[in-house]
KERO-113775 format. One record per residue (C-alpha): residue in one letter; x, z, y. Coordinates in steps of 0.5 Angstrom, whole numbers, plus 500, padded with zeros to 3 digits. Example, Ala and Ser with C-alpha at 12.3 -4.5 7.8 and 13.67 -1.06 7.14 Angstrom:
residues 2
[A; [525; 516; 491]]
[S; [527; 514; 498]]
This chain:
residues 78
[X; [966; 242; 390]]
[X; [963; 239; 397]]
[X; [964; 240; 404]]
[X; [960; 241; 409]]
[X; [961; 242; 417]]
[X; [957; 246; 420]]
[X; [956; 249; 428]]
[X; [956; 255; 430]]
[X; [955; 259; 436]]
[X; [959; 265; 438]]
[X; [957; 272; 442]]
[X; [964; 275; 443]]
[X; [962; 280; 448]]
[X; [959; 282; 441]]
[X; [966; 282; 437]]
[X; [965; 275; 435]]
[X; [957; 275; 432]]
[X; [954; 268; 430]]
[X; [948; 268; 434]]
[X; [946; 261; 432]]
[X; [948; 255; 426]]
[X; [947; 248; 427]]
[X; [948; 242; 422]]
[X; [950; 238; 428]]
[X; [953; 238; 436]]
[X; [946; 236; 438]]
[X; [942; 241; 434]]
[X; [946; 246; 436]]
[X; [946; 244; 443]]
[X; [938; 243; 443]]
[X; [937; 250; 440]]
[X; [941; 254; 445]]
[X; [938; 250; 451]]
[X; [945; 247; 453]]
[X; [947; 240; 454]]
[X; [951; 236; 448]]
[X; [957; 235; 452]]
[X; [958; 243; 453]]
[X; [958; 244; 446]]
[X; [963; 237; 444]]
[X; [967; 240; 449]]
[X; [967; 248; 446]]
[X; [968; 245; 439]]
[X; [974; 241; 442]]
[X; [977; 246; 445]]
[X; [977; 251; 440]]
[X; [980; 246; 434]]
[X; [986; 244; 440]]
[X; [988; 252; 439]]
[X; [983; 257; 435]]
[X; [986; 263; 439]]
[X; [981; 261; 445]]
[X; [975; 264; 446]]
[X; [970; 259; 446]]
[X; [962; 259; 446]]
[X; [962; 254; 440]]
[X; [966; 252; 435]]
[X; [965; 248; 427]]
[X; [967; 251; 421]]
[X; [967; 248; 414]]
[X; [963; 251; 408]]
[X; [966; 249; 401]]
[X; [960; 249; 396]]
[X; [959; 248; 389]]
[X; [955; 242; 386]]
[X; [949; 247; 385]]
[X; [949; 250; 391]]
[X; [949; 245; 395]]
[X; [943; 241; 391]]
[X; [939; 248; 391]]
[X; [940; 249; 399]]
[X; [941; 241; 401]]
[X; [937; 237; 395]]
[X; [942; 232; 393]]
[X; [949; 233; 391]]
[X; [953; 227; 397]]
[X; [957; 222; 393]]
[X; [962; 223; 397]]
């Protein structure tokens, strides 16, 4: 089984639908037209209390070998 951290964007005027997903804080930032600092701090906000609605949040993702190597090319040896 590998992990992979993941970034996602949040519409909860929508009952909390994802609207965007990133690899990382800038990519996500990038995408959705904000700064870096934004996202940091919404993820940051969100792991201090989950029970916050914040725009941003991580997430992790549990994939198998195969999975991974499908949807990533190469299983990490980490």
């Amino acid at each position: 089984m590998k992990y992979r951290q993941l970034y996602v964007a949040i519409d909860h005027k929508h009952a909390g639908v994802v609207t965007c997903v990133a690899d990382s804080p800038a990519e996500l930032a990038q995408k959705c037209g904000v700064d870096l600092s934004t996202v940091s701090h919404s993820v940051s906000a969100m792991r201090q209390n989950p029970q916050k609605k914040r725009r941003f949040a991580s997430v992790w993702t549990v994939w198998s070998d195969r999975e991974y190597a499908k949807y990533f090319g190469e299983v990490p040896t980490c």
